[in-house]
N, C-alpha and C positions, 0 to 999 in steps of 0.2 A: 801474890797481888800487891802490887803498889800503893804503899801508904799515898792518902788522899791530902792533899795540898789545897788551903782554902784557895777558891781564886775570887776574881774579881767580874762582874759581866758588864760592862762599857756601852755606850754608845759615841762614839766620836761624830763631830758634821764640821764640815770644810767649811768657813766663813765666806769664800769665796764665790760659792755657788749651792749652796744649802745639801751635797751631797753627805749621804749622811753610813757609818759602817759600825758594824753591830758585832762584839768579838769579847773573847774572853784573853785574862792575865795573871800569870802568877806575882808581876812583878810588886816591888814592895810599895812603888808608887806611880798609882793607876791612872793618876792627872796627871803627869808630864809624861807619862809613855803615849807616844804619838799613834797606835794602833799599827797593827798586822794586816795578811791580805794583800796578796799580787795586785789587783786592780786599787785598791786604798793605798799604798805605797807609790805606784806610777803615778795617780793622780795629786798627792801630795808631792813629791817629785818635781813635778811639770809646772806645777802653779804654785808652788811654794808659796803657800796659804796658810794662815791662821788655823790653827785645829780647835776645838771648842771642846770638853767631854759634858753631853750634857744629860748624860747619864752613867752611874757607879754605882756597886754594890759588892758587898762582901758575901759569899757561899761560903760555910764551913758545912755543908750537907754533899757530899754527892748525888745522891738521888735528888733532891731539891734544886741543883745545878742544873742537873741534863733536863730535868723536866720544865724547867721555866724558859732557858733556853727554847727547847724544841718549839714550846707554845711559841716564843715571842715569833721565833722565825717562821711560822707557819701563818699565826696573827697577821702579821704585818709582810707576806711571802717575800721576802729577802732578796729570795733569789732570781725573781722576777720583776719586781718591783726596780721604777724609774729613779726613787729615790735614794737606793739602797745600791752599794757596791760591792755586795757580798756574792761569790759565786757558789757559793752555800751556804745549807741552813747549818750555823752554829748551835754544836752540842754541848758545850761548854769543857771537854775535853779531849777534842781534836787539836792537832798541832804537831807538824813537823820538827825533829830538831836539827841546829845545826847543821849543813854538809850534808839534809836527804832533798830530794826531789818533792818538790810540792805536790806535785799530782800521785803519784804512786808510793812517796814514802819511805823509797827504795836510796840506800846510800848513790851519791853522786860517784858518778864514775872517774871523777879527777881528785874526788877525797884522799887527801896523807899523797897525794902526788903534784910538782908542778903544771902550771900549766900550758900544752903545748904552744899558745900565741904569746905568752908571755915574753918580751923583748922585739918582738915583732914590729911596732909600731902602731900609732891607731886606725895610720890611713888604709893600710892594706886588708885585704880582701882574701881570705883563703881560699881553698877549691872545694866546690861544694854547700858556700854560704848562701843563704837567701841575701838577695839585695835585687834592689827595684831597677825591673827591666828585663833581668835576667830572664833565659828560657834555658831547659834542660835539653840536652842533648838527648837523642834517641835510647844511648847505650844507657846515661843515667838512667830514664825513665823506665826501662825495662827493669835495670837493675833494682831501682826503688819498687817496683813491681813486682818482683820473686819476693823481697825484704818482706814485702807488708800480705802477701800472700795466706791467709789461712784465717787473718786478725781476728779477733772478734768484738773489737772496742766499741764500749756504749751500749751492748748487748748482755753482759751480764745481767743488771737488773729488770731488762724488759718484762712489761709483763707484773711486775712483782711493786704490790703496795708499799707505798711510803710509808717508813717505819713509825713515823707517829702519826698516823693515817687513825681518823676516830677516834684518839686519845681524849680524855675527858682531862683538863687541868683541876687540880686541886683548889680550893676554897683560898691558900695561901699563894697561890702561883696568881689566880686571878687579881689579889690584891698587889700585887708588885707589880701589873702588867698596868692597871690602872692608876698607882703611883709612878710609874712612869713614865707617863704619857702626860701627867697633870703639870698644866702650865706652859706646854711645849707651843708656843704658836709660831709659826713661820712667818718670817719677816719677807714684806714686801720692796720688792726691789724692780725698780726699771732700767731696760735695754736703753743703752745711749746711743745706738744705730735704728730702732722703729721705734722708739716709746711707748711700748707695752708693757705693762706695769702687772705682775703677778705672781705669784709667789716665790722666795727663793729656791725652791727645793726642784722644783721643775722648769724654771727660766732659764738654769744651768745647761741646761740639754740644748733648747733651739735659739738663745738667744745670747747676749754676749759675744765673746771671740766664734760664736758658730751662728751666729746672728745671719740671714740670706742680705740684709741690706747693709750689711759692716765692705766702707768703704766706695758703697755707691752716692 
């Protein structure tokens, strides 16, 4: 078993639109690391936006980690929720490293090898890429249809309870959930396309650059 490494449990929120992503760190400094996360990376990214952390804490418990995690992300559903950019509920010990695939885990299949587009250029388009407009050919479509043939993706856990499903939180988990939530008020911000004025955390979504009246 792997010796246990304190980590850190974060909250980051974008100043830009109040989105807000909930993640764990071993790094040695938890306020300038800008947060993990496919969808919290494109979105910083894209809007290269102020990051804010307005939540930290030290774990030197495993068990005390994974359990205050699980409650938070359950608490506050994470992975559903409007406010939250997480595509799961953080355990506070998950985490890819390195050169694996985010989704399965499994080393990249270009790892310790170059890569074929490499020198290629950025305008060209290989065979085989998605790019908008595009339709497949019959023989593709067959093909890609023997390929996926048999799958069973998303079907593993049907059926089968959430692992922290009914979990009762500890006396100490509940006070860190409410220590960190004290103080948090979301700042109000108005649409300079309708002037609808309301909270940052959800104005992000329909209003702003995704505003219906931006430009009429």
């Amino acid at each position: 078993m792997k010796e246990f490494i304190p980590t850190y449990l974060y909250i980051k929120r974008c100043t830009h639109c109040g989105l807000m992503y909930f993640g764990k760190t071993t790094e040695n400094d938890p306020i300038k690391y800008p947060g993990s996360g496919l969808h919290w990376k494109r979105h910083i990214n894209k809007h290269k936006p102020t990051v804010e952390t307005i939540y930290c804490e030290l774990f030197d418990n495993a068990e005390l980690l994974v359990e205050f995690a699980l409650f938070f992300s359950e608490f506050h559903n994470i992975e559903k929720s409007e406010k939250w950019v997480n595509l799961k509920s953080e355990n506070g010990k998950d985490g890819n490293p390195p050169g694996t695939n985010f989704r399965t885990g499994l080393p990249s299949p270009l790892k310790g090898r170059e890569s074929p587009l490499k020198g290629r250029g950025t305008g060209r388009v290989t065979p085989g890429c998605f790019k908008k407009g595009h339709i497949n050919s019959e023989e593709n479509r067959l093909q890609s249809s023997l390929r996926n043939k048999g799958n069973t993706y998303g079907t593993k856990n049907k059926g089968r309870p959430a692992p922290n499903k009914g979990m009762s939180p500890s006396e100490e988990s509940r006070k860190k959930m409410s220590e960190s939530r004290t103080g948090l008020i979301h700042e109000k911000v108005t649409c300079p396309h309708c002037n609808k004025t309301g909270g940052s955390t959800g104005m992000g979504r329909w209003h702003f650059d995704k505003c219906k009246f931006k430009g009429s």
